[in-house]
GUSE-511363 format. One record per residue: x, y, z of N, C-alpha, C in turn; residue in one letter. Coordinates in steps of 0.2 Angstrom, whole numbers. Example, Ala and Ser with C-alpha at 12.3 -4.5 7.8 and 13.67 -1.06 7.14 Angstrom:
<nodes>
<<66,-28,39>,<62,-22,39>,<66,-16,39>,'a'>
<<64,-11,35>,<68,-5,36>,<64,0,39>,'s'>
</nodes>
This chain:
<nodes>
<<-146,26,73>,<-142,21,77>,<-139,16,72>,'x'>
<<-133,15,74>,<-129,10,68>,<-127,3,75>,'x'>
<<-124,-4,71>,<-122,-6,76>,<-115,-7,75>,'x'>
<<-112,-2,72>,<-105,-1,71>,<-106,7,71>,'x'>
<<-103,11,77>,<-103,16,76>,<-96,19,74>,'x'>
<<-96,25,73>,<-89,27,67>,<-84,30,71>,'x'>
<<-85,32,76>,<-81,34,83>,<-76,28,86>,'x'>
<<-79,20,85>,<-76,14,85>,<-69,13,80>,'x'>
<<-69,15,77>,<-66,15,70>,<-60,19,67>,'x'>
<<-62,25,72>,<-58,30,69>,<-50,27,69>,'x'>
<<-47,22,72>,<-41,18,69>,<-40,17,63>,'x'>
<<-45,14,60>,<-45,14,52>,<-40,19,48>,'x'>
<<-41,26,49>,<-37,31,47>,<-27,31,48>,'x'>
<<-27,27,50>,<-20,25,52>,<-17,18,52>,'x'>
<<-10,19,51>,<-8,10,49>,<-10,6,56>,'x'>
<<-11,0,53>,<-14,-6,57>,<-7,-5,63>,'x'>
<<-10,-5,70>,<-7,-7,75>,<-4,-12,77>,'x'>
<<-7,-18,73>,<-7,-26,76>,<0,-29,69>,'x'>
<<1,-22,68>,<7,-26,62>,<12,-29,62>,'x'>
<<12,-36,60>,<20,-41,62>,<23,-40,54>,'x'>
<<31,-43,55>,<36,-44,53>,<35,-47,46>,'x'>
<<28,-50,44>,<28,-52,39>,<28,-49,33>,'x'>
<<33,-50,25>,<34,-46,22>,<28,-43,18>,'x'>
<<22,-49,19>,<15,-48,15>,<11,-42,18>,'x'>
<<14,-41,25>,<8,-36,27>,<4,-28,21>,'x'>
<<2,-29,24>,<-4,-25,19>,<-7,-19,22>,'x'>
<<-6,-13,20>,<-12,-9,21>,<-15,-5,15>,'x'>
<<-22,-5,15>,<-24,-4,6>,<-28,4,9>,'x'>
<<-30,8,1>,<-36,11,3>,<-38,10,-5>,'x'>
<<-47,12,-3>,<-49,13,-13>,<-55,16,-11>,'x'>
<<-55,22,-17>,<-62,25,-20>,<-62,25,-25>,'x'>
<<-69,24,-26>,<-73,23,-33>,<-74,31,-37>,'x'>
<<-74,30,-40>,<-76,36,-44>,<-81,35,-52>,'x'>
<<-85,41,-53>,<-89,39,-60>,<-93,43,-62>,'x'>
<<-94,45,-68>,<-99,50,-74>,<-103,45,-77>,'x'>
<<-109,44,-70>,<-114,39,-74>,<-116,38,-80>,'x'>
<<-117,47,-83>,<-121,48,-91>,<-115,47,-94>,'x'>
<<-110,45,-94>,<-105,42,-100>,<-102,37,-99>,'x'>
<<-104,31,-94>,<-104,26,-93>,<-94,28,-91>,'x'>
<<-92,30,-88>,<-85,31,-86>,<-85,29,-79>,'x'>
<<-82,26,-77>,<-81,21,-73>,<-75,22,-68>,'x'>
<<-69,21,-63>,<-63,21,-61>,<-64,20,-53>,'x'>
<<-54,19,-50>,<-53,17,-45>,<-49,20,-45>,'x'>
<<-46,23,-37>,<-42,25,-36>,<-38,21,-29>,'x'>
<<-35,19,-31>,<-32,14,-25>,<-26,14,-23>,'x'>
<<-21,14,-18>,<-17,14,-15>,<-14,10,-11>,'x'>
<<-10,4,-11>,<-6,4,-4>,<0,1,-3>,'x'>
<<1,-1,2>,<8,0,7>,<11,-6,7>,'x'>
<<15,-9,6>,<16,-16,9>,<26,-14,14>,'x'>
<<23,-11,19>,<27,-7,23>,<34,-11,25>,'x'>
<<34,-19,25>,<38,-22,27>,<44,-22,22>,'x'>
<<42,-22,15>,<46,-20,9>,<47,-13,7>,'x'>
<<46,-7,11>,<45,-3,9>,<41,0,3>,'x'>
<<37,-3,0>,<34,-3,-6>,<27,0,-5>,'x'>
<<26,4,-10>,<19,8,-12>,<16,5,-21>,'x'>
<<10,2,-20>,<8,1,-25>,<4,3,-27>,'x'>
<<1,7,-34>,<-7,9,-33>,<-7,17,-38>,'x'>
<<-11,19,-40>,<-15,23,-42>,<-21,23,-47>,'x'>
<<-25,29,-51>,<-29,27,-54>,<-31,23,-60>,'x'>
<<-37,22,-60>,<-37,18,-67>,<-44,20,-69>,'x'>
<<-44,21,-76>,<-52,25,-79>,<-52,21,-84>,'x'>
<<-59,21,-84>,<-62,17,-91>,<-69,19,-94>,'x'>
<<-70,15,-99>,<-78,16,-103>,<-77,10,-107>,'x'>
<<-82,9,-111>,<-85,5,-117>,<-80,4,-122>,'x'>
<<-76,11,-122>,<-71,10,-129>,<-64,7,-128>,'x'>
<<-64,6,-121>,<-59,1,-120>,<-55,-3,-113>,'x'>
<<-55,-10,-113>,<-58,-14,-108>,<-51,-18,-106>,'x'>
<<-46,-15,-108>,<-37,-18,-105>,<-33,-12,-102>,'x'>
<<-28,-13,-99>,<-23,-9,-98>,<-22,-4,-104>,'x'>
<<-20,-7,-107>,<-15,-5,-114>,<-22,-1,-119>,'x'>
<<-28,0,-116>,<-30,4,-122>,<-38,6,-117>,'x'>
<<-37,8,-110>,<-42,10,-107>,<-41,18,-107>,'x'>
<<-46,22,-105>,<-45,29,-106>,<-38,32,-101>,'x'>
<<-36,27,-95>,<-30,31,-91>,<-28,22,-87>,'x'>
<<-24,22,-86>,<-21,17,-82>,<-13,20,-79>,'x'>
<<-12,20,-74>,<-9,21,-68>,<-6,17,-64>,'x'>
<<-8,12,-62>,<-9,8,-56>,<-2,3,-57>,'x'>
<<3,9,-53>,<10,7,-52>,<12,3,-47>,'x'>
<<16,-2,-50>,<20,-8,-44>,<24,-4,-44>,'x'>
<<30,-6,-39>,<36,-4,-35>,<38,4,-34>,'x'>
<<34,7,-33>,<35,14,-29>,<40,13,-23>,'x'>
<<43,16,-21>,<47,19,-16>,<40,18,-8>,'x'>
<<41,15,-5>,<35,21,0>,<38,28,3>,'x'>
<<34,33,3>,<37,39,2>,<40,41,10>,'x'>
<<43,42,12>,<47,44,18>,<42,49,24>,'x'>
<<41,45,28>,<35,47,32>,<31,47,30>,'x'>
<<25,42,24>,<21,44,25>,<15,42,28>,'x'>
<<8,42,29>,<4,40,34>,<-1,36,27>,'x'>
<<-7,34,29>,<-9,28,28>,<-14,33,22>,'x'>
<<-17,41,25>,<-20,45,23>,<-17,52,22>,'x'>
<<-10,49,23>,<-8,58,20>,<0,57,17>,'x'>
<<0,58,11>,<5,53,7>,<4,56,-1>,'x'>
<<10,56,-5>,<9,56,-11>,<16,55,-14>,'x'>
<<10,49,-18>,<16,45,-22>,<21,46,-29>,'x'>
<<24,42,-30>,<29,44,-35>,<26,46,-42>,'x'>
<<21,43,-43>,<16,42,-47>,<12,48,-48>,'x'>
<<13,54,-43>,<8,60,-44>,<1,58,-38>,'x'>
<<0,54,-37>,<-8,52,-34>,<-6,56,-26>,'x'>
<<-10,60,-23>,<-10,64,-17>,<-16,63,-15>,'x'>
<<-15,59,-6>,<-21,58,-3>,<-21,62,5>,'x'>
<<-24,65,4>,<-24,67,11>,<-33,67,16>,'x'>
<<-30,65,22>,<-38,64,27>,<-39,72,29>,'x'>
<<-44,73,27>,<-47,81,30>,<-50,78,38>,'x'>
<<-55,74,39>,<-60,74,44>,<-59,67,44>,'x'>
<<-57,63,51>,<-59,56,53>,<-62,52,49>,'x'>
<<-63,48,46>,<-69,44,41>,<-75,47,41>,'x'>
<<-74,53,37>,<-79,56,36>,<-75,61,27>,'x'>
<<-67,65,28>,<-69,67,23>,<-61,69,20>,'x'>
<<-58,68,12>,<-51,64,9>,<-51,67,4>,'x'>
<<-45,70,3>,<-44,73,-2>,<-38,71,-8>,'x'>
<<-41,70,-15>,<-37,66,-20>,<-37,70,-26>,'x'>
<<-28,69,-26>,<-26,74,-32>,<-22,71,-35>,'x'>
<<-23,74,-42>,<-17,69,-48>,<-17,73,-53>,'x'>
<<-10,69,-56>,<-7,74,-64>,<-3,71,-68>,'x'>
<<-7,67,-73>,<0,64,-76>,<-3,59,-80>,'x'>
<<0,62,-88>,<-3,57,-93>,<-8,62,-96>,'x'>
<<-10,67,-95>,<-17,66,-99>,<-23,67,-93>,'x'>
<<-24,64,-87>,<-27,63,-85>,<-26,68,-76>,'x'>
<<-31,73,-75>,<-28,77,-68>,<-34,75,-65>,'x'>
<<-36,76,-60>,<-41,78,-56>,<-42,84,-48>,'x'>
<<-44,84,-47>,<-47,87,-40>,<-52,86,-37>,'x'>
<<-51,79,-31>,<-58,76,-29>,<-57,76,-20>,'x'>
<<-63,78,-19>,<-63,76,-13>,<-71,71,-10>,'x'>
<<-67,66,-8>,<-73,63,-5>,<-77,62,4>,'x'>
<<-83,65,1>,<-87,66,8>,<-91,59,11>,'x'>
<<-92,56,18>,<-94,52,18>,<-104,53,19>,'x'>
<<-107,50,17>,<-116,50,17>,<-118,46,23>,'x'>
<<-113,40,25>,<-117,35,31>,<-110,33,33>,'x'>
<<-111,29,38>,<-106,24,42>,<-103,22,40>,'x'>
<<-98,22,42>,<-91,17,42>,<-94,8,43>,'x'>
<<-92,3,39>,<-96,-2,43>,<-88,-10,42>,'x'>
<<-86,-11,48>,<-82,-18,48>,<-86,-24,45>,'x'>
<<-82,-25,41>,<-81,-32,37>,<-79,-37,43>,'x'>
<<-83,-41,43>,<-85,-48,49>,<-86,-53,45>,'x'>
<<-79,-56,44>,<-81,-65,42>,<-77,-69,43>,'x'>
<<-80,-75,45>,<-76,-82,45>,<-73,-85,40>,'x'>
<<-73,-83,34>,<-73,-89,29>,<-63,-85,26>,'x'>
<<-62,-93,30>,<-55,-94,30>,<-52,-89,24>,'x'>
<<-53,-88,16>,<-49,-85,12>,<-51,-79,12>,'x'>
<<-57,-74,12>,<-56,-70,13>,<-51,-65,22>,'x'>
<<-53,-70,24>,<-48,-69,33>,<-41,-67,31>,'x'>
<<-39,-71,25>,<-31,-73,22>,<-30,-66,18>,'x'>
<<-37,-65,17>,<-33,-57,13>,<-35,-51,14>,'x'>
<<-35,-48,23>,<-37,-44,26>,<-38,-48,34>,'x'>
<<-34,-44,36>,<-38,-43,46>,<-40,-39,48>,'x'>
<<-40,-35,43>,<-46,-29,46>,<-48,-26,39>,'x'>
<<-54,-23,38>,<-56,-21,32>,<-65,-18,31>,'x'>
<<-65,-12,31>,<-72,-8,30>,<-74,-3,23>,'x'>
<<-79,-4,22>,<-82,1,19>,<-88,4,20>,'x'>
<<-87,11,14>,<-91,17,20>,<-95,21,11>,'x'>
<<-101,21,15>,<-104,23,5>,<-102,31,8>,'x'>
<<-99,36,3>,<-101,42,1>,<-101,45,-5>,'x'>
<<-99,52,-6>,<-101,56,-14>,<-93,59,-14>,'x'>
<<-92,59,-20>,<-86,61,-25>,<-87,68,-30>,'x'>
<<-85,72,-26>,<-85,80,-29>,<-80,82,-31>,'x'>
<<-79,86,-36>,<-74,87,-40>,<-72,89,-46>,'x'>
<<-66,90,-49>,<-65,91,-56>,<-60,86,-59>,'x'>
<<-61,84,-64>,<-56,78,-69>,<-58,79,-74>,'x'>
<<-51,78,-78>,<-48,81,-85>,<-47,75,-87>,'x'>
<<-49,70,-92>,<-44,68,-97>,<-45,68,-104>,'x'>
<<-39,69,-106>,<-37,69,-112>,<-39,77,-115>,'x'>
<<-40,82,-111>,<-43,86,-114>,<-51,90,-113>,'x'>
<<-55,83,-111>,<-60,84,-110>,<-61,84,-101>,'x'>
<<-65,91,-101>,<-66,90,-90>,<-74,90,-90>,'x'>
<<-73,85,-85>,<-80,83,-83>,<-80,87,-75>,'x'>
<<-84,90,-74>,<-87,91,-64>,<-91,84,-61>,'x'>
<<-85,83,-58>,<-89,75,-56>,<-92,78,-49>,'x'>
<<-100,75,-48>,<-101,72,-43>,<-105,68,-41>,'x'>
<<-104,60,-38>,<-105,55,-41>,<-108,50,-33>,'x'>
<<-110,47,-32>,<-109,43,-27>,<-103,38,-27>,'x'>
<<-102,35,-21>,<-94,32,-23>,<-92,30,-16>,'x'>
<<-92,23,-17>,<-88,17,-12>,<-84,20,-10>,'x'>
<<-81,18,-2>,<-75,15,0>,<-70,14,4>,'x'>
<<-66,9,3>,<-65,3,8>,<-56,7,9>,'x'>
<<-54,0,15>,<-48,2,16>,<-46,-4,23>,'x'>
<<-42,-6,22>,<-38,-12,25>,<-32,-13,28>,'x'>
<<-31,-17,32>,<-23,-19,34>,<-24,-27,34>,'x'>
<<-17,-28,34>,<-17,-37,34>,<-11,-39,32>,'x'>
<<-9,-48,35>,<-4,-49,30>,<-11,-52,23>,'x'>
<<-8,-52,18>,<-13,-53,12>,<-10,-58,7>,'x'>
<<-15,-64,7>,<-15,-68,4>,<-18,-71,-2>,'x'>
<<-19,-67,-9>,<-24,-69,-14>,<-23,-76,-17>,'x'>
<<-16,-80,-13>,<-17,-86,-17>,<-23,-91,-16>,'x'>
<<-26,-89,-8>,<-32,-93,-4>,<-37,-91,-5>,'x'>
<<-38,-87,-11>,<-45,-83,-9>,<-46,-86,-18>,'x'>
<<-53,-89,-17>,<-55,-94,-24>,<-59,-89,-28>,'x'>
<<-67,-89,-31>,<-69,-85,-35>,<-73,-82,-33>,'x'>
<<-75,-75,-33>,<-84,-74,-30>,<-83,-63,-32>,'x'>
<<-87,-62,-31>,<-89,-55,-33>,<-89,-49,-26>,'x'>
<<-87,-45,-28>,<-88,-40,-22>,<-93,-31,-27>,'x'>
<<-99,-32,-24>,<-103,-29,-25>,<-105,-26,-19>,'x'>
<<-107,-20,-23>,<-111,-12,-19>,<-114,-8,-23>,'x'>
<<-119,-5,-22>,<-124,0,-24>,<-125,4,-19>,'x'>
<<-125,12,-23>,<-126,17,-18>,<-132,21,-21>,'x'>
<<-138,23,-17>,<-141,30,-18>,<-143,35,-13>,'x'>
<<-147,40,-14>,<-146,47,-7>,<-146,42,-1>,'x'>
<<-150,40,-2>,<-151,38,8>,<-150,31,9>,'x'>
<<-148,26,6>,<-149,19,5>,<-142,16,3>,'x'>
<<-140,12,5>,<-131,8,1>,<-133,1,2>,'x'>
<<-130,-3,-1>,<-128,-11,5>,<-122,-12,1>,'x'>
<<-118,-17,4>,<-113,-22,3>,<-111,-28,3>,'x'>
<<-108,-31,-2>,<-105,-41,1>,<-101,-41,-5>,'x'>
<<-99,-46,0>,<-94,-51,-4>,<-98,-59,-4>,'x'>
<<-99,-61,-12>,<-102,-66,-12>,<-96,-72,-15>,'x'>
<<-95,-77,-11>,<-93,-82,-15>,<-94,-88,-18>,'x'>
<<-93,-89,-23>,<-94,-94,-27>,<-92,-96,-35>,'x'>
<<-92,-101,-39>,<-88,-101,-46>,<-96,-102,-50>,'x'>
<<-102,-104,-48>,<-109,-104,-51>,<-109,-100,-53>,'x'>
<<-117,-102,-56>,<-124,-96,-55>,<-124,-94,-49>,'x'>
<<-124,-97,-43>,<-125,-93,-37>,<-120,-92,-32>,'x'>
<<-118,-89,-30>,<-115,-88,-24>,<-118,-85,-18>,'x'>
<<-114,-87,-13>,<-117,-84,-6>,<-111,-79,-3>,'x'>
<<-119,-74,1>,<-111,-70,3>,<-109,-74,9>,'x'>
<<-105,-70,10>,<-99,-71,17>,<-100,-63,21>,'x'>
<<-101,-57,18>,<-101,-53,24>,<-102,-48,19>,'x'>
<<-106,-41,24>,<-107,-35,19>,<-114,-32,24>,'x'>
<<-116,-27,23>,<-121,-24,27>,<-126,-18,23>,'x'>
<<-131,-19,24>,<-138,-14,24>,<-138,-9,27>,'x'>
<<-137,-1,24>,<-138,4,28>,<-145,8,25>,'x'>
<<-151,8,28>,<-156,10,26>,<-161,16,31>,'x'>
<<-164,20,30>,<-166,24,35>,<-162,26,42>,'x'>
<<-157,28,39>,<-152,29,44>,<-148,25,47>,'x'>
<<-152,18,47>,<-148,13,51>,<-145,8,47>,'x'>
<<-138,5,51>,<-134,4,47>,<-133,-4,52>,'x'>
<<-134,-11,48>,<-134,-18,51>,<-128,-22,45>,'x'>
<<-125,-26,49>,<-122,-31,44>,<-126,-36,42>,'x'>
<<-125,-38,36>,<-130,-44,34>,<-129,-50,38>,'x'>
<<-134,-55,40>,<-134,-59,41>,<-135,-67,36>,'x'>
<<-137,-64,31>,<-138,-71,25>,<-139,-68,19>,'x'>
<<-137,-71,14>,<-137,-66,7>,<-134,-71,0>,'x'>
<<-139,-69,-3>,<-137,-77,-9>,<-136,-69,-19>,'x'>
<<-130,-71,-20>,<-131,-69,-27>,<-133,-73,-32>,'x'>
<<-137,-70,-35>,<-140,-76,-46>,<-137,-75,-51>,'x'>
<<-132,-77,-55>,<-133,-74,-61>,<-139,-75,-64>,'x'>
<<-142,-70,-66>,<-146,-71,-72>,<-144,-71,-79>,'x'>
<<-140,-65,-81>,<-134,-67,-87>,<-130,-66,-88>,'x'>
<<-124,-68,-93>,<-119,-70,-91>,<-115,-65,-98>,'x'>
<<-111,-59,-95>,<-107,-58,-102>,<-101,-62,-105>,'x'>
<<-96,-56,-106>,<-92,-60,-110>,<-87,-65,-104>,'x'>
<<-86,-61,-101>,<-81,-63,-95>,<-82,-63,-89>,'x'>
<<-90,-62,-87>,<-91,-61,-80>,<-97,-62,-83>,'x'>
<<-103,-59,-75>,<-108,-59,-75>,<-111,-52,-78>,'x'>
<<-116,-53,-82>,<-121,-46,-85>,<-127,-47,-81>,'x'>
<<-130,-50,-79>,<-136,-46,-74>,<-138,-51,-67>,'x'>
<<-137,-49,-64>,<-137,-54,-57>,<-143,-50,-53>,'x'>
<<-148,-53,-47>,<-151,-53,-42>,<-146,-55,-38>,'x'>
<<-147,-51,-33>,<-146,-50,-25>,<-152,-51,-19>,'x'>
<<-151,-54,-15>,<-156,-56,-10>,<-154,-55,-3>,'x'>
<<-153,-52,1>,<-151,-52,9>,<-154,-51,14>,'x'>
<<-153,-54,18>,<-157,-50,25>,<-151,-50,32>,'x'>
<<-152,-43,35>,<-147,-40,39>,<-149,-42,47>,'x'>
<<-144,-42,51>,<-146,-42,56>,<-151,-40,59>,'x'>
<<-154,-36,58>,<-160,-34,61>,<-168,-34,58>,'x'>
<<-166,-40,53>,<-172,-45,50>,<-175,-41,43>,'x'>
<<-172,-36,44>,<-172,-31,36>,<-170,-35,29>,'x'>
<<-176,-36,25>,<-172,-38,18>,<-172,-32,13>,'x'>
<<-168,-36,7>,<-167,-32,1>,<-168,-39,-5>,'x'>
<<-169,-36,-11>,<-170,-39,-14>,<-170,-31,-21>,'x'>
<<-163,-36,-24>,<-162,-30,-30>,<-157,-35,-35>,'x'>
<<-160,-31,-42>,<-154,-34,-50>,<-150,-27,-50>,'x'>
<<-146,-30,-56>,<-143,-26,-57>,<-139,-28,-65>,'x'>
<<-140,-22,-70>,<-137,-22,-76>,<-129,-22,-75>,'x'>
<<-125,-25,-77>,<-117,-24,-76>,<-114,-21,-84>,'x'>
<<-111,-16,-82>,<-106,-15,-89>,<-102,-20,-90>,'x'>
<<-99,-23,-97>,<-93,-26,-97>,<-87,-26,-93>,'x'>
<<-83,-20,-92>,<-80,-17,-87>,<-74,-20,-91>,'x'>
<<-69,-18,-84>,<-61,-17,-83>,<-58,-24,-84>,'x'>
<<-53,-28,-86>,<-51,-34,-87>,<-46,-30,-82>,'x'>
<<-44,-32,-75>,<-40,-29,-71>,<-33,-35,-67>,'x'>
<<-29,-32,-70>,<-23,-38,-69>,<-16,-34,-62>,'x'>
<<-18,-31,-58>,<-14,-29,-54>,<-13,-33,-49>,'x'>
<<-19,-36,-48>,<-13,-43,-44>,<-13,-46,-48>,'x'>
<<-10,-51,-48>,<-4,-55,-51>,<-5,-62,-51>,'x'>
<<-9,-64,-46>,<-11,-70,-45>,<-18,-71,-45>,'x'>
<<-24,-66,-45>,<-30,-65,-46>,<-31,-62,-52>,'x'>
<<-36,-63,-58>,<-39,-57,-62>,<-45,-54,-60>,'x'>
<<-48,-47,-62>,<-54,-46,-60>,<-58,-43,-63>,'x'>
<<-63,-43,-68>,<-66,-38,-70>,<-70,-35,-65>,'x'>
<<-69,-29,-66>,<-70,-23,-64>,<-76,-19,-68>,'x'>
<<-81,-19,-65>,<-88,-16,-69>,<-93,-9,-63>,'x'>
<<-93,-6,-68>,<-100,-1,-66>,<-106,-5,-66>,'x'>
<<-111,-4,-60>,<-117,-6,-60>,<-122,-3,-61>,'x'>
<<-128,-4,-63>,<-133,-1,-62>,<-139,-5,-57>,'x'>
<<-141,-2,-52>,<-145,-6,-48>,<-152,-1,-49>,'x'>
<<-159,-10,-46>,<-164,-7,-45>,<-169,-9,-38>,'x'>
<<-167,-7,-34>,<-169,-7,-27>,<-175,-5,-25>,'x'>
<<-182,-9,-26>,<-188,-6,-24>,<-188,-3,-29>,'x'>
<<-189,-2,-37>,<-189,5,-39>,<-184,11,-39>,'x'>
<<-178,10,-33>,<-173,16,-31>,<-168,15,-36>,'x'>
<<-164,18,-39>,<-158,18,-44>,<-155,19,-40>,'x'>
<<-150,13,-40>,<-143,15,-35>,<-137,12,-41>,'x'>
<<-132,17,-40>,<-125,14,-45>,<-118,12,-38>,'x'>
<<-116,8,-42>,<-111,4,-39>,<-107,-1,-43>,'x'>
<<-100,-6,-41>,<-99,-10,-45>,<-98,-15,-44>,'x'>
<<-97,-19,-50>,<-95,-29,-46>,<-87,-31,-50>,'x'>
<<-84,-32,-45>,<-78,-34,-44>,<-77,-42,-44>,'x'>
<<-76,-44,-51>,<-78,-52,-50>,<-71,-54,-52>,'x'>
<<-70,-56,-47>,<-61,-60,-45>,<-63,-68,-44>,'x'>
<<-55,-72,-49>,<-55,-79,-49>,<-45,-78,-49>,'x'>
<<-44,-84,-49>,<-38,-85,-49>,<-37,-83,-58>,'x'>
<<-29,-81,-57>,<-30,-79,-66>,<-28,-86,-69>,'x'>
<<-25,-89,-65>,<-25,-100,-72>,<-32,-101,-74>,'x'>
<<-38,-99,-69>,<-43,-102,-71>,<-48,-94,-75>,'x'>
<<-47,-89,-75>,<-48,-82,-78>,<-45,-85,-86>,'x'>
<<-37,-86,-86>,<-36,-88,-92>,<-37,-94,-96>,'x'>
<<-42,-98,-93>,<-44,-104,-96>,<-51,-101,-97>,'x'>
<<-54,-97,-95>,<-60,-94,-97>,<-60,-90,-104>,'x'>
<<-55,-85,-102>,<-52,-79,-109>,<-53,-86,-117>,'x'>
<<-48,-90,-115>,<-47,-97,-121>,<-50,-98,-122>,'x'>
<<-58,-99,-119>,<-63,-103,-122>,<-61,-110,-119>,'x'>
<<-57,-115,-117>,<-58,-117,-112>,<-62,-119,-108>,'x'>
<<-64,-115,-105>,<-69,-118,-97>,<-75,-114,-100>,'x'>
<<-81,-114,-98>,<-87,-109,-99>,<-87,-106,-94>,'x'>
<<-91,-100,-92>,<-90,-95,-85>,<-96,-99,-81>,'x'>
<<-96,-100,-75>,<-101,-102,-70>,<-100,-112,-70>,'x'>
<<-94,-115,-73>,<-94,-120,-74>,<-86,-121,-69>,'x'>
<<-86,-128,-67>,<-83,-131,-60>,<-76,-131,-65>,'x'>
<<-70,-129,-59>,<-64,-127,-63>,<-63,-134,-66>,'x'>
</nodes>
């Protein structure tokens, strides 16, 4: 029993119906991908901003040996594509080589690529529920009206540079429509860990040591709740974001969690334009359960770049 069933949702797979004339509107998708035993990391993301004709988006891979655009293991992730001539929201390939297509209603997507050095052949199954993201808080609102995420596993084959790996991996993911506004949306982390049977989600806001989430959900024993209150800690702090945070939440249905989590340095990710974001693999510890997932810790990039300088210290009032 979930309180978002998946039958509700099947809209998700297609462009926002409520779409106005706005040049911002937005429709996104993104999966996670990763070979935990090599600390390799990546996003495959995609989307539309239809009133422009515009597709932005492809994959991006990384590891330890290297943390920028300009020198991470694959970087892709194209501004002004064409948007391709009919395409749908899940069945589309871009100019960029990236090919998505929906096999099964939110349940099952298939992802192919070729170019640079880097190919793949992924398909992603879903493990639990589809769950909508519900919140109030005015900047997130601003950059999405509708927006869910669904844990499942990443099967497959990817090549880079020579070397192929058989991925299969646990692996986020979400997908949105909206006009989209990242100049409203201030600083906080978007966090998730997955293992066999267990996921949760949030978005936490805040520029501290702590932030609170705003929205995200607990899928446990089959049953899938949105949280109802949830606080993240940094406990320490790398170079640019957070290295080890607790989590704390309790979901609708009075179920808590309590979990840390070790963060890689990660991605220094600059595709949008007006936010930066490190992008990190996680490692979580859940009751003893290892779950992996990642923290997307976004701020505006003036005060990102006042951090980079040495200027500001990370967790201190802009």
């Amino acid at each position: 029993m979930t309180d978002i069933g998946m039958n509700d949702l099947a809209f998700a797979d297609f462009f926002g119906a409520a779409r106005d004339d706005n040049p911002y509107w937005n429709e996104s998708a993104w999966f996670s991908v990763t070979i935990p035993e090599r600390r390799i990391h990546g996003l495959i993301q995609h989307y539309f901003r239809p009133n422009m004709g515009m597709l932005n988006g492809g994959p991006v891979l990384w590891d330890a040996t290297g943390r920028y655009q300009w020198n991470c293991l694959h970087y892709d992730w194209a501004h002004l594509q064409a948007m391709p001539e009919g395409a749908a929201k899940f069945d589309m390939k871009a100019r960029n080589s990236l090919a998505v297509r929906m096999m099964e209603p939110l349940s099952k997507y298939k992802l192919d690529y070729d170019k640079d050095g880097l190919f793949f052949d992924l398909t992603w199954t879903a493990i639990g529920p589809a769950h909508q993201l519900r919140t109030g808080d005015a900047g997130q609102t601003a950059t999405a009206k509708f927006h869910l995420e669904q844990p499942g596993r990443m099967t497959g084959t990817l090549r880079c540079d020579g070397e192929e790996f058989a991925v299969d991996c646990l692996s986020m993911r979400d997908c949105s429509y909206g006009a989209r506004d990242y100049e409203s949306l201030a600083c906080g982390g978007y966090l998730w860990g997955i293992a066999e049977d267990r996921a949760f989600h949030a978005i936490a806001m805040g520029e501290g040591r702590e932030a609170r989430s705003i929205g995200g959900f607990i899928w446990q024993d089959g049953e899938l709740s949105s949280l109802a209150s949830g606080r993240r800690e940094v406990l320490e702090w790398g170079e640019h974001g957070p290295g080890r945070v607790l989590f704390e939440a309790t979901d609708q249905r009075g179920r808590t969690l309590r979990a840390t989590a070790e963060i890689d340095p990660g991605l220094i990710f600059t595709g949008y334009t007006d936010h930066t974001v490190v992008w990190s693999l996680m490692r979580w510890d859940w009751d003893g359960v290892e779950l992996w997932g990642d923290n997307q810790e976004f701020c505006p990039t003036e005060r990102f770049r006042r951090i980079a300088r040495g200027e500001i210290a990370l967790g201190s009032p802009a």
